[in-house]
Backbone as ProteinMPNN parsed JSONL, in Angstrom:
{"seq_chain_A": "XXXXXXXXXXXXXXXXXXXXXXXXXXXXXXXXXXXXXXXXXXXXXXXXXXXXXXXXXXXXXXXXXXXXXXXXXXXXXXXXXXXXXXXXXXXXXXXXXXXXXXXXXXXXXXXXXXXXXXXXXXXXXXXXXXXXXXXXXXXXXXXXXXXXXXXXXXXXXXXXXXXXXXXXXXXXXXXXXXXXXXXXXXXXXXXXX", "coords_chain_A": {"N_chain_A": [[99.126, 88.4, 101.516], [101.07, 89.917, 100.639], [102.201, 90.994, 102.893], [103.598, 88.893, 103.715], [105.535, 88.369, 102.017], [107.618, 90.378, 102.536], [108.113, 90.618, 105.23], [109.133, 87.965, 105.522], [112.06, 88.429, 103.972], [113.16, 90.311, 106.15], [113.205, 88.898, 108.144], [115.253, 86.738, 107.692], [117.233, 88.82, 107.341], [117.262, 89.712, 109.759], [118.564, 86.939, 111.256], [120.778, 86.996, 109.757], [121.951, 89.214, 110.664], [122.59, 88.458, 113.169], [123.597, 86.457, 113.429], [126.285, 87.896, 112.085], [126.705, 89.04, 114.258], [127.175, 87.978, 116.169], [129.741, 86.852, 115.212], [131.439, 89.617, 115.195], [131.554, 90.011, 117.837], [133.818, 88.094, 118.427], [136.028, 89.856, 117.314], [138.51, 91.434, 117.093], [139.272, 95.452, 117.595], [140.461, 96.518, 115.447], [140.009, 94.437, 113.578], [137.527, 95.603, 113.198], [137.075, 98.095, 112.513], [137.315, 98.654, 109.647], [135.215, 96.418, 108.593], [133.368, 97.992, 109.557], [133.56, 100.345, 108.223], [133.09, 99.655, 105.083], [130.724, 98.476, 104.923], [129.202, 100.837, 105.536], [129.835, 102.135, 103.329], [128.272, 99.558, 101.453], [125.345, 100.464, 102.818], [124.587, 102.863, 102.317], [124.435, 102.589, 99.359], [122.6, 100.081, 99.219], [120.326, 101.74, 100.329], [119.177, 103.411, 98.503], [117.64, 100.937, 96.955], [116.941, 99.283, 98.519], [115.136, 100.392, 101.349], [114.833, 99.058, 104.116], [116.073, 97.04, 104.403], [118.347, 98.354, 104.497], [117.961, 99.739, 106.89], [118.451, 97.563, 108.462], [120.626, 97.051, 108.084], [122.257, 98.718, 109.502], [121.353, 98.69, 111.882], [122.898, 96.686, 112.887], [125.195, 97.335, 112.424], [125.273, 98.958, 114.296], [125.444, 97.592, 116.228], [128.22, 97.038, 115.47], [129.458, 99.151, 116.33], [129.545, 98.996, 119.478], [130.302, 97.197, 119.868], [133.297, 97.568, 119.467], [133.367, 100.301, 120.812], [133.396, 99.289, 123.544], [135.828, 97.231, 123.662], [137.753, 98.868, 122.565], [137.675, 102.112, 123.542], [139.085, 104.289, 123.164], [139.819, 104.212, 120.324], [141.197, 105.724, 117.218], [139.448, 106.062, 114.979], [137.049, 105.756, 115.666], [135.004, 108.159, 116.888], [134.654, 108.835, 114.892], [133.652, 106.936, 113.012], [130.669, 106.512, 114.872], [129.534, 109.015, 114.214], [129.266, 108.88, 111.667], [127.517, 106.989, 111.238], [125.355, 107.81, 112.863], [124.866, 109.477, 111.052], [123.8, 108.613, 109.158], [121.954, 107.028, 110.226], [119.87, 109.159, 110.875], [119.518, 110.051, 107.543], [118.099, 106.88, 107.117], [116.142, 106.926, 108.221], [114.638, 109.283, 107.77], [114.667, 108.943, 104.669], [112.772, 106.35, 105.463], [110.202, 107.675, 106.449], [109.607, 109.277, 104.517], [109.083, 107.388, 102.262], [106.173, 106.489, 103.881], [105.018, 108.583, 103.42], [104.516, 109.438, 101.164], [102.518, 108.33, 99.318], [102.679, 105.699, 96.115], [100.771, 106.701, 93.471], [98.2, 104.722, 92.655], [98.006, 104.21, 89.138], [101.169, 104.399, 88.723], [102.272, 102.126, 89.845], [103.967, 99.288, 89.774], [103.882, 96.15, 89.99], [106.926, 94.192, 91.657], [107.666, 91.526, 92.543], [108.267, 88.233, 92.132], [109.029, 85.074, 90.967], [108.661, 82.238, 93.373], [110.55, 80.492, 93.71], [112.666, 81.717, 92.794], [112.696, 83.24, 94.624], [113.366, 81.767, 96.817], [115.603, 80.897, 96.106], [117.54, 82.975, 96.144], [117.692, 83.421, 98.762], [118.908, 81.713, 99.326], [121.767, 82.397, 97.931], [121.938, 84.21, 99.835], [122.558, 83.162, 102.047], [125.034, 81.9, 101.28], [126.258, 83.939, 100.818], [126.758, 84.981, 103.389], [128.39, 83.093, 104.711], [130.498, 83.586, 103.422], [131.421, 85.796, 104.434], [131.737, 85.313, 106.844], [133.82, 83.185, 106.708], [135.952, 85.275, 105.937], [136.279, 86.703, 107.988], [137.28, 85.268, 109.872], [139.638, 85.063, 108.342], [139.9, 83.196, 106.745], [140.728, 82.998, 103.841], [140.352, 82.124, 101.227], [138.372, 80.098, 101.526], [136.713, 81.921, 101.801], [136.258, 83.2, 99.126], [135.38, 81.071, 97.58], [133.148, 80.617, 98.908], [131.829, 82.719, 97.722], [132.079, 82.622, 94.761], [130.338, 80.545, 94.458], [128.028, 81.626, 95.215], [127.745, 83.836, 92.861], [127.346, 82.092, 90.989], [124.984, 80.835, 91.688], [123.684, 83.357, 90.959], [123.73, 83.537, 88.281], [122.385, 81.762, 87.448], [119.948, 81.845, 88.194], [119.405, 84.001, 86.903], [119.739, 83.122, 84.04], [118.053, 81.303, 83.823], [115.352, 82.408, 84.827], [115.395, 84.838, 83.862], [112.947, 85.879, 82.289], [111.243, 86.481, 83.578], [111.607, 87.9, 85.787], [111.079, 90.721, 87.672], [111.884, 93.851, 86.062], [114.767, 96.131, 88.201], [114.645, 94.313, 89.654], [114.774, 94.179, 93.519], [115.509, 92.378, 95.602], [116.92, 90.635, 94.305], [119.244, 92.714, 92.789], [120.18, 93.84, 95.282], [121.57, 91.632, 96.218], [123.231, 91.309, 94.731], [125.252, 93.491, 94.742], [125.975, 93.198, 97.8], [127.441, 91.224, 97.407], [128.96, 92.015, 95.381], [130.65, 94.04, 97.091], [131.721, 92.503, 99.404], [133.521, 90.96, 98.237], [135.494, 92.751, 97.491], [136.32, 93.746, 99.828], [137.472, 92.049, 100.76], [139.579, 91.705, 98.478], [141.003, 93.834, 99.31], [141.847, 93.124, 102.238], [143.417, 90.785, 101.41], [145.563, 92.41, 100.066], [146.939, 93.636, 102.627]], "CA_chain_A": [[100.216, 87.789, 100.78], [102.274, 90.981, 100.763], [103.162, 91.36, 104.154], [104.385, 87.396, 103.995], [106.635, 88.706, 101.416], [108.024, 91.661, 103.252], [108.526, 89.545, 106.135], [111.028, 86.785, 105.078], [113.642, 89.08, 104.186], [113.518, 90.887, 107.233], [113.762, 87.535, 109.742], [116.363, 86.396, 107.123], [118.462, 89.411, 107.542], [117.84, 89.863, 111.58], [119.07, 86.54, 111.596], [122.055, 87.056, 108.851], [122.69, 90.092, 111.59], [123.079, 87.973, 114.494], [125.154, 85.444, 113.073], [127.328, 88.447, 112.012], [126.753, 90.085, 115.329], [127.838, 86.977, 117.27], [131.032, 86.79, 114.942], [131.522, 90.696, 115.653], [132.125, 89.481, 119.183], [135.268, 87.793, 118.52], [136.83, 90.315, 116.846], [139.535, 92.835, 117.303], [139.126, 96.531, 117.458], [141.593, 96.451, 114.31], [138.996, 93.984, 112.122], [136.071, 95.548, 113.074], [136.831, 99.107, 111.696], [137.257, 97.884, 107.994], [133.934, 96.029, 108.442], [132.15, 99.156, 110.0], [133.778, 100.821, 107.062], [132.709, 98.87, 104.215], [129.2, 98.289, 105.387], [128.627, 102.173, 105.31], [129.501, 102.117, 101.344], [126.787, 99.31, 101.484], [124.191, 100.828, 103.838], [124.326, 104.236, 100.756], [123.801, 101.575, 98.166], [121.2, 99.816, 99.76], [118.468, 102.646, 100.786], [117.982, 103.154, 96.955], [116.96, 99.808, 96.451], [115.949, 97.931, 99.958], [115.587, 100.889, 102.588], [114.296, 98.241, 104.792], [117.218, 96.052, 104.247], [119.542, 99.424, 104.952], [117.767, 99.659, 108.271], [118.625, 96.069, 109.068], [122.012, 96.702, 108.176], [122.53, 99.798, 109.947], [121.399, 97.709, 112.896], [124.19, 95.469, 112.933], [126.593, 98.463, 112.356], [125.498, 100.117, 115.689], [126.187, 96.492, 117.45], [129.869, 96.636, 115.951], [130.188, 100.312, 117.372], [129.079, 99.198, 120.605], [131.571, 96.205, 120.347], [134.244, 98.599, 119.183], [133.531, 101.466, 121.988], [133.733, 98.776, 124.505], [136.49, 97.046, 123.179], [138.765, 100.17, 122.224], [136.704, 103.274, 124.012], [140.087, 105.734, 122.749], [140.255, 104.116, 118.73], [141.536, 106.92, 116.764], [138.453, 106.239, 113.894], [135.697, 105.165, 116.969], [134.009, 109.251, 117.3], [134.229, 109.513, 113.468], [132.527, 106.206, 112.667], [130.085, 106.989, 115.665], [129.127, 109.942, 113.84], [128.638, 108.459, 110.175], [126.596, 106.256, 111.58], [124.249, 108.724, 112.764], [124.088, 110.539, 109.95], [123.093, 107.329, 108.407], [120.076, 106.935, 110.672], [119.132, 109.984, 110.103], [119.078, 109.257, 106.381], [117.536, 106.275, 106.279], [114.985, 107.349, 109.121], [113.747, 110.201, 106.567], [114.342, 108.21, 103.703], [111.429, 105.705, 105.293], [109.252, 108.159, 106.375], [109.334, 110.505, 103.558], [107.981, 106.766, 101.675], [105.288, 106.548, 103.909], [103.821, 109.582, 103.173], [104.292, 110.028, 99.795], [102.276, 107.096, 98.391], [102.303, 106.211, 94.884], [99.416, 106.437, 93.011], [97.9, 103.102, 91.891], [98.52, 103.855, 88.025], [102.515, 104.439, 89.037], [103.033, 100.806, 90.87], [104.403, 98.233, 89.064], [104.213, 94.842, 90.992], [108.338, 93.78, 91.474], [107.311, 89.936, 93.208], [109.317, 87.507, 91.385], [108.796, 83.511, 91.513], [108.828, 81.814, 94.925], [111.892, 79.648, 93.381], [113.814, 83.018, 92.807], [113.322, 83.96, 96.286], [113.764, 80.964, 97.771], [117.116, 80.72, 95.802], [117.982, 84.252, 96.361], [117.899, 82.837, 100.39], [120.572, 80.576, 99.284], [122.564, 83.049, 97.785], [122.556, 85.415, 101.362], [123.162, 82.284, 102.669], [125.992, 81.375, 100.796], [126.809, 85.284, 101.072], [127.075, 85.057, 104.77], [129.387, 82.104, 105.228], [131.578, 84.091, 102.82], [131.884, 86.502, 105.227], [131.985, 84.534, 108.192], [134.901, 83.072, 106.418], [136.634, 86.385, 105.798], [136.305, 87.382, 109.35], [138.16, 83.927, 109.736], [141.162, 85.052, 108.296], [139.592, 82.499, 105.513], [139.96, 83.87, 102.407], [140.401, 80.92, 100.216], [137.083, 79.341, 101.309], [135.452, 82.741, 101.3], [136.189, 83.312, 98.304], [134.821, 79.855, 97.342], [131.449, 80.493, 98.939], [130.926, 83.988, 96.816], [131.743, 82.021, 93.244], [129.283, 79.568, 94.357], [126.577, 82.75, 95.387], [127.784, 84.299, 92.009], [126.812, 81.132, 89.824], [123.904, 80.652, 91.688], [123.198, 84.158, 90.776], [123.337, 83.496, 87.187], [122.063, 80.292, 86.937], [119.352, 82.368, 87.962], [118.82, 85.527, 85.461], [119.252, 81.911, 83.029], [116.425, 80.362, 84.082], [114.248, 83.101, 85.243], [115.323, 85.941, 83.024], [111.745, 87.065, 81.431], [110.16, 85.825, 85.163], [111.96, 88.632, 87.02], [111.074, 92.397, 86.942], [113.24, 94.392, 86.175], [115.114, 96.441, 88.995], [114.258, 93.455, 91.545], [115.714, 94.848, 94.72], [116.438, 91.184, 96.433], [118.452, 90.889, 93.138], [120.174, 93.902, 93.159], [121.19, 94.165, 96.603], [122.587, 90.325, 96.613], [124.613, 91.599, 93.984], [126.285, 94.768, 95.343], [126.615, 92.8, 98.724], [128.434, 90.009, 97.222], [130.501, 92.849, 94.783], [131.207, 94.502, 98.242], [132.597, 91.718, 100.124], [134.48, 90.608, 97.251], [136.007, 94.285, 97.338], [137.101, 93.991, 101.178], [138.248, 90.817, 100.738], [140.785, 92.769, 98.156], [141.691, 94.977, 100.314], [142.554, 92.132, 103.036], [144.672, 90.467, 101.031], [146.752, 93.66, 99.596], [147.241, 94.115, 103.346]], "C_chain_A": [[101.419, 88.72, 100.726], [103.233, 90.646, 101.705], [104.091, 89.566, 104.642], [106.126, 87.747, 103.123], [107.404, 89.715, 101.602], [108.544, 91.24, 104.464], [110.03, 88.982, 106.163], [111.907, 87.61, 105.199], [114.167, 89.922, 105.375], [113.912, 90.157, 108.511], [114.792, 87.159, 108.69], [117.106, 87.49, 107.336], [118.524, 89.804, 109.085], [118.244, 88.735, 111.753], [120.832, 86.251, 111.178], [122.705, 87.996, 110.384], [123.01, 89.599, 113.418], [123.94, 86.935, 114.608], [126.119, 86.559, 113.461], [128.08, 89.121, 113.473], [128.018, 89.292, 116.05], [129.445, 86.729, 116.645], [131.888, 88.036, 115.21], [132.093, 90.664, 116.837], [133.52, 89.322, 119.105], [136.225, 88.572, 117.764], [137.529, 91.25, 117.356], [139.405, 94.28, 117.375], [139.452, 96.704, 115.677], [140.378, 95.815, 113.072], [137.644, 94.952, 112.355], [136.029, 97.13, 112.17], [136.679, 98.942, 110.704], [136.019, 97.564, 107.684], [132.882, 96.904, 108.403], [132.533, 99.979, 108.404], [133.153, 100.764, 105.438], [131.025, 98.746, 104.314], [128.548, 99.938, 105.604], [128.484, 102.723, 104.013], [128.269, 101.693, 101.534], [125.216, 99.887, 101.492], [123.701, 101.95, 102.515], [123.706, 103.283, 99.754], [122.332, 101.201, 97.873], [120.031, 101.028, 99.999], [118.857, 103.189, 99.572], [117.257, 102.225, 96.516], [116.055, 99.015, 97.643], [116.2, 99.055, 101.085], [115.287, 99.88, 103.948], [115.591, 97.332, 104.75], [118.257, 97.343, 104.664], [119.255, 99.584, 106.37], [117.701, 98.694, 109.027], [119.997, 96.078, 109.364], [122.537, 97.853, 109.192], [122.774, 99.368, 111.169], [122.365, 97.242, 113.656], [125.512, 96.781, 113.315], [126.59, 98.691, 114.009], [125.876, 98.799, 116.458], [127.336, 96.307, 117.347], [130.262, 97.908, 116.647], [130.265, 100.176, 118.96], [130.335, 98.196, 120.99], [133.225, 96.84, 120.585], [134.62, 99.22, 120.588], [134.103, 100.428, 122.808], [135.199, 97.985, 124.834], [137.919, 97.901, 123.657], [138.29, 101.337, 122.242], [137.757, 104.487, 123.085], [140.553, 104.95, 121.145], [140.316, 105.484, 118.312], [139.943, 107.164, 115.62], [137.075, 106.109, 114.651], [134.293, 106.92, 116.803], [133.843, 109.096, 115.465], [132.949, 108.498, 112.437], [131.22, 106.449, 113.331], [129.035, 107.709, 114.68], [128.652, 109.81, 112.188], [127.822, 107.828, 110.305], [125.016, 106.985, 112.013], [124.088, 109.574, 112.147], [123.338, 109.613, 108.805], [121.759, 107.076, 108.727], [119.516, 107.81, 110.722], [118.669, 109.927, 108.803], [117.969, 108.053, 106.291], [116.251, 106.165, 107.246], [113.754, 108.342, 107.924], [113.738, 109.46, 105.248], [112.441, 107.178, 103.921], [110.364, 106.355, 105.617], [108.583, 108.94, 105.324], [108.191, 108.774, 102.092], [106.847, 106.059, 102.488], [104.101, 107.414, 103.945], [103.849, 110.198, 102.123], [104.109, 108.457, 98.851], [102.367, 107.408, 97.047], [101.637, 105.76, 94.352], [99.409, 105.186, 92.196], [98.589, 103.174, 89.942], [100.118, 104.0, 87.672], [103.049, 103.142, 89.108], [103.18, 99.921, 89.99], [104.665, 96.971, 90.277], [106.071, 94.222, 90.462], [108.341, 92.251, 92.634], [108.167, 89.336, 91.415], [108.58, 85.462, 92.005], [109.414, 83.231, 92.937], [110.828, 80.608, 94.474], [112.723, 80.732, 93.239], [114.49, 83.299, 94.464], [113.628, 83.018, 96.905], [115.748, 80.613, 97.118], [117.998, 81.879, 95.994], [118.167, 83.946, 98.03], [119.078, 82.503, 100.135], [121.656, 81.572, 99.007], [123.324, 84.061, 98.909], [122.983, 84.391, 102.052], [124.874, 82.041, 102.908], [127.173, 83.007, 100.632], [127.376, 85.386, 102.714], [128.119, 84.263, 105.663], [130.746, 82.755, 104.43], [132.271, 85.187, 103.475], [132.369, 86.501, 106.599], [133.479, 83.977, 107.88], [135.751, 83.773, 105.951], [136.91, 86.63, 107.244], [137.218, 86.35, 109.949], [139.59, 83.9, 109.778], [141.257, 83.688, 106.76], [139.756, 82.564, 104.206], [139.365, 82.823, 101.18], [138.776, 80.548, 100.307], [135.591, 80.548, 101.183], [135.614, 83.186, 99.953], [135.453, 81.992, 97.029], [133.335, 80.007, 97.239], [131.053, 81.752, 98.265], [130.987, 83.17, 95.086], [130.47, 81.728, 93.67], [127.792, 80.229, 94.008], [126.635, 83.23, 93.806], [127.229, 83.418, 91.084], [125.436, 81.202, 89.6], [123.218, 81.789, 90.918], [122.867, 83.858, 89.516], [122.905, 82.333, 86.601], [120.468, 80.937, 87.091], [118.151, 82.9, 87.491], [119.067, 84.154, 84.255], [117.91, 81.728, 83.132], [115.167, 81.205, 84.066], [113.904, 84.825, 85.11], [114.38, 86.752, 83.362], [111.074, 87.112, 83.016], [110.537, 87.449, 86.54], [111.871, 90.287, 86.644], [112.225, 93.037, 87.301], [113.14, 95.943, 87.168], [114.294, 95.806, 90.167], [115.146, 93.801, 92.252], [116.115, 94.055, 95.073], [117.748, 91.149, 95.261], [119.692, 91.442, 93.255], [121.22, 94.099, 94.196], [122.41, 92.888, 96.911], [123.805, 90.713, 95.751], [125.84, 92.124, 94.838], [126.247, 94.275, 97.279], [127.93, 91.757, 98.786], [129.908, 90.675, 96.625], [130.835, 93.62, 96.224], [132.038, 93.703, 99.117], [133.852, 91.17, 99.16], [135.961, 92.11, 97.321], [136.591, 94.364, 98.887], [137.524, 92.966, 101.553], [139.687, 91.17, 99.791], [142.06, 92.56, 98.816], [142.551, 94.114, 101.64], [143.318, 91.599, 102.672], [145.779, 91.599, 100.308], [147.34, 93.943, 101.094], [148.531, 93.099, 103.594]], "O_chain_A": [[102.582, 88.32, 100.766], [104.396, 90.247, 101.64], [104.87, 89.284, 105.552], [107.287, 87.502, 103.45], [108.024, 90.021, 100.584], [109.682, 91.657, 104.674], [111.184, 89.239, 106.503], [112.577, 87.735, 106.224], [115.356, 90.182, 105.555], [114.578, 90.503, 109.487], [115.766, 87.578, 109.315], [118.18, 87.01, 107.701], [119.573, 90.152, 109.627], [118.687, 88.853, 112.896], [121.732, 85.678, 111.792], [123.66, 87.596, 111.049], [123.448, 90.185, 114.408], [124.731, 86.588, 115.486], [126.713, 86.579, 114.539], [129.22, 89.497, 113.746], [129.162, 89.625, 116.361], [130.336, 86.444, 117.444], [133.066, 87.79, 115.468], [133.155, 91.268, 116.982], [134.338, 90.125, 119.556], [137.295, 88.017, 117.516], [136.983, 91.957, 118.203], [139.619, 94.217, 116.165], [138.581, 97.003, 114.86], [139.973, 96.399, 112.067], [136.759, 94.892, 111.501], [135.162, 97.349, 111.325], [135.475, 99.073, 110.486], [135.48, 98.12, 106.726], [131.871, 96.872, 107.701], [131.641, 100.11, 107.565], [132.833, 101.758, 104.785], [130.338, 99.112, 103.36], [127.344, 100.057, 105.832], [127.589, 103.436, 103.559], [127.296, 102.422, 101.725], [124.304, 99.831, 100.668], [122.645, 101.837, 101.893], [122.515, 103.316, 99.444], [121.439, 101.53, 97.091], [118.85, 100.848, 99.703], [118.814, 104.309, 100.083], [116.302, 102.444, 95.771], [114.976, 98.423, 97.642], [117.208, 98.933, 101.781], [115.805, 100.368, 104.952], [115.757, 97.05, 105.937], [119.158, 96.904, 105.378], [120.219, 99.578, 107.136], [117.09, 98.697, 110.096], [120.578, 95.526, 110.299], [123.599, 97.487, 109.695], [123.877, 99.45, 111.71], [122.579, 97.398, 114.858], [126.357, 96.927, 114.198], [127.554, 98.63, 114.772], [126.676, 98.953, 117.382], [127.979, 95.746, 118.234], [131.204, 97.914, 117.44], [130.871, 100.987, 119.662], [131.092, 98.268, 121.957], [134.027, 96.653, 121.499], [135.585, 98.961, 121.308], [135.328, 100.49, 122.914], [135.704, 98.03, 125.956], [138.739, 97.741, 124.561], [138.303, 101.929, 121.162], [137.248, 105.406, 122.444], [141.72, 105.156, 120.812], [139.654, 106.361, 118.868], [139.433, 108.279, 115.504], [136.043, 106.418, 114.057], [133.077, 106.802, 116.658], [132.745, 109.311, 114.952], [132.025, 108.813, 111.687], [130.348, 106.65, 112.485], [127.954, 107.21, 114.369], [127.829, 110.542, 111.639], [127.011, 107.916, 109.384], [123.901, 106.717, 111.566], [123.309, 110.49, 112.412], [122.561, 109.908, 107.897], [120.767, 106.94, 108.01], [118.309, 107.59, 110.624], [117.456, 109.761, 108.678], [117.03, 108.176, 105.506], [115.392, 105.318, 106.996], [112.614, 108.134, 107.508], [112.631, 109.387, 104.715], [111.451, 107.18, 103.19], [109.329, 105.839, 105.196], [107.385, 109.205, 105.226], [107.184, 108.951, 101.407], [106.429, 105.028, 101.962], [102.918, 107.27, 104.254], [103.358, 111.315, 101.958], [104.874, 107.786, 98.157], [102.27, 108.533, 96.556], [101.503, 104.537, 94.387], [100.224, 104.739, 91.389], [99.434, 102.38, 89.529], [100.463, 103.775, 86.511], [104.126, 102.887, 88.569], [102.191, 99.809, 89.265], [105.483, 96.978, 91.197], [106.404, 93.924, 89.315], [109.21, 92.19, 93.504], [108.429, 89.783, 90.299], [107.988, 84.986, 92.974], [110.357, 83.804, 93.482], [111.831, 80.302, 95.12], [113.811, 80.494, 93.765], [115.542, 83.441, 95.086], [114.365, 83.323, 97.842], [116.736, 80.21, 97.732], [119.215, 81.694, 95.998], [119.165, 84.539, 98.438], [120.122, 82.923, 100.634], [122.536, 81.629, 99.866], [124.468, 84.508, 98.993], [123.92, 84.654, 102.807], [125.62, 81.997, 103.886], [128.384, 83.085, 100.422], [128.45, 85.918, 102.997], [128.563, 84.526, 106.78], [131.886, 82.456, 104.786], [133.427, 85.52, 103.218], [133.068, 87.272, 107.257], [134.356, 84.255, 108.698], [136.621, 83.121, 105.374], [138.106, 86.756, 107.511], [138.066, 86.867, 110.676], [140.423, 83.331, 110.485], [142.222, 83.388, 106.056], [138.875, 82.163, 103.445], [138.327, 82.808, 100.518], [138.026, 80.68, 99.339], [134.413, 80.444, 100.841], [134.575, 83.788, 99.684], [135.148, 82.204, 95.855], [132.545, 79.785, 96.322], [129.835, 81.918, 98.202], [130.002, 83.191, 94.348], [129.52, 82.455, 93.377], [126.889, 79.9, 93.238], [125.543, 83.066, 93.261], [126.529, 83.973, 90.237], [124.758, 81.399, 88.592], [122.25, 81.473, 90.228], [121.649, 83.843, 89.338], [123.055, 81.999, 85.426], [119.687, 80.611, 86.197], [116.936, 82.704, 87.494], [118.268, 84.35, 83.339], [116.927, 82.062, 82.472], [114.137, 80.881, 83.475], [113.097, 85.623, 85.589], [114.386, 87.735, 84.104], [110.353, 88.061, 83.322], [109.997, 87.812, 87.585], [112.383, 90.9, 85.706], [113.084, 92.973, 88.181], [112.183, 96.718, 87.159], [113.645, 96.277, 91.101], [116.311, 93.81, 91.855], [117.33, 94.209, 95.2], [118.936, 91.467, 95.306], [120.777, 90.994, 93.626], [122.423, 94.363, 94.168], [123.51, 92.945, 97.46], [124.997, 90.506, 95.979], [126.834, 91.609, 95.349], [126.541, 95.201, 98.035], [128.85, 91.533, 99.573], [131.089, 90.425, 96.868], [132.057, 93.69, 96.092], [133.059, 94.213, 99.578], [135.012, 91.05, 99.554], [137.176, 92.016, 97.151], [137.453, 95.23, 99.034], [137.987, 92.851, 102.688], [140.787, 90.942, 100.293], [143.112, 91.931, 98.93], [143.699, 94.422, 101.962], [144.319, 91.629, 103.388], [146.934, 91.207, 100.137], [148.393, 94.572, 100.996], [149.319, 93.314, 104.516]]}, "name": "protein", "num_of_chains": 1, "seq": "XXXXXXXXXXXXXXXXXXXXXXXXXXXXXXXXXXXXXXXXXXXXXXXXXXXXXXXXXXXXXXXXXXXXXXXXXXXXXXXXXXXXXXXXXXXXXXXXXXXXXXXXXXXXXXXXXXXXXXXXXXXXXXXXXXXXXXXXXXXXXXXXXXXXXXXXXXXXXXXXXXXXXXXXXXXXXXXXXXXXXXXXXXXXXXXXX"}
């Protein structure tokens, strides 16, 4: 039953990362730094809470450097992102090994599973997270900004409903948050430009 639940989020975010990938494609040298940018805050965020979800995202990163290099081989920011990037997979390389060899002892573990209606609504929310970004990359803002309320409601429609039901520091939680306050935050920044 574990490994079902360990699963999902990982084919849900290799396929979140191939949407993004495939929108990555059409972009500019110009959008994609910002993105690579932004998604390295993230990536820090993330491997406290979902290193497994940081090494999904990391993923993705190295397919916009690759789009990038090829792209714009002489970008002025291209060696420096390059290079954050692998200090990233270094990080979150030792980050996952260092937790598979430092189990923790059975009277430590606290089970953090949550109702199947959480997670299946917590889907919706990356869902509804991912079109928000798809519609940023757009040049969208209006409607991405549309589809993060919507993720944000859902969010608290929720911690309503399913409050006492959810342990506390759930990582799907967590991270939908500080992905949704992140895009919200370079969505900003796009319009100040």
């Amino acid at each position: 039953m574990k490994q079902g639940q360990h699963g999902a989020p990982l084919v849900l975010g290799m396929l979140g990362a191939t949407l993004i990938a495939l929108t990555a494609l059409a972009q500019s040298a110009d959008e994609l730094v910002p993105l690579i940018q932004q998604s390295v805050e993230d990536i820090q965020a993330e491997m406290r809470v979902d290193p497994a979800g940081a090494e999904s995202t990391l993923a993705l990163q190295k397919d916009r450097i690759e789009t990038l290099r090829s792209e714009a081989p002489n970008h002025p920011m291209l060696s420096s992102l390059e290079r954050r990037i692998d200090e990233l997979d270094e990080e979150v390389a030792a980050l996952r090994e260092s937790q598979s060899e430092s189990p923790v002892p059975e009277e430590q573990f606290v089970p953090l599973s949550a109702p199947a209606d959480v997670r299946m609504r917590l889907r919706d929310v990356e869902e509804l997270r991912t079109r928000g970004d798809r519609e940023m990359l757009r040049g969208e803002t209006d409607s991405a900004v549309a589809y993060l309320d919507e993720a944000e409601s859902l969010i608290a429609t929720i911690e309503e409903e399913y409050g006492d039901q959810i342990p506390p520091g759930y990582a799907a939680l967590i991270v939908a948050k500080e992905r949704i306050a992140g895009l919200r935050d370079q969505l900003a920044r796009q319009q100040e430009e």
